[in-house]
N, C-alpha and C positions, 0 to 999 in steps of 0.2 A: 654529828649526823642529825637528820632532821627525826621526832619522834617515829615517823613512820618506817626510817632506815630503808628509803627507797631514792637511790638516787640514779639519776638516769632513768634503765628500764631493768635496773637489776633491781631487787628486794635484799638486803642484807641481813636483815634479823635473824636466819637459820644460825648467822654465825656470832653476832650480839649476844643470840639469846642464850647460847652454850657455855656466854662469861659469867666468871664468878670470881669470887674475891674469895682469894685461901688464906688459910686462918694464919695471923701474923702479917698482912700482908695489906694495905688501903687501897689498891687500885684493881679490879678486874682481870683475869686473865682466862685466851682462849685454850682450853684443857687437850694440847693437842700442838701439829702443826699451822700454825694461824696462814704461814704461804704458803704451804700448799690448801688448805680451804678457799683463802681467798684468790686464786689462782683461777683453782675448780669453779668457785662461784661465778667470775665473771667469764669464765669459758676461754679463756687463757691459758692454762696450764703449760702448752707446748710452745710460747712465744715470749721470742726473749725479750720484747718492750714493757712484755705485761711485769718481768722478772723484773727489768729496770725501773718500773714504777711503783713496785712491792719496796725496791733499796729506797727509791728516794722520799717513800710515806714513812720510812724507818728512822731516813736522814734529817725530815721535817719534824717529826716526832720526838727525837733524843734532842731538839731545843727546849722542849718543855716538858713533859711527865715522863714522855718515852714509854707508853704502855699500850696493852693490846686494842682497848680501844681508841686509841688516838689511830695507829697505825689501818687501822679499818680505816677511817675516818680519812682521813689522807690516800688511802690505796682508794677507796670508792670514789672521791673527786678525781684522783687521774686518773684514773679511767674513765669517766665521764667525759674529762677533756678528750681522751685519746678516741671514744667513740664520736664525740661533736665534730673531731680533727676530718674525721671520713665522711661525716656527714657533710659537712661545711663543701669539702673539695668535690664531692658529690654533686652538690646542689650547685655549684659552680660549672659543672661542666668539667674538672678535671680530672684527672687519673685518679683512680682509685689508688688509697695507701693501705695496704697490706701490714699490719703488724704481724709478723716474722721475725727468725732468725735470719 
């Protein structure tokens, strides 16, 4: 993520900054449910594309360190996609896409 941990129009850092590296341990972790935060954070919690997009930043993530922050980092871009996806068909003139169950 970029220093500022703002991608899109969402701000990430609330949940960044709660990482920490436990003792024994090299990489960061969020002290808590890291999907349900970033769920709540991007105002998704109730919709099951955002839940699909929490799997597949976990699926992208366990190619390489597989840790909390990777898994942010990944969940924050797709969502991003998934809001540019509404915008996009938006500004097009097409139906609105509803992320829903």
């Amino acid at each position: 993520m970029s220093s500022s941990f703002i991608v899109g129009q969402i701000d990430w850092s609330p949940i960044v900054e709660r990482m920490r590296v436990k003792q024994g341990e090299r990489l960061p972790s969020y002290p808590g449910d890291l999907k349900t935060a970033l769920l709540d954070r991007a105002g998704l919690k109730d919709r099951a594309k955002a839940e699909d997009a929490y799997n597949l930043a976990r699926e992208i993530a366990r190619l390489t360190t597989y840790c909390d922050p990777e898994i942010t980092y990944w969940f924050s871009r797709l969502v991003s996609l998934m809001d540019s996806q509404v915008s996009d068909r938006e500004c097009k003139g097409e139906e609105k896409v509803v992320l829903s169950k």
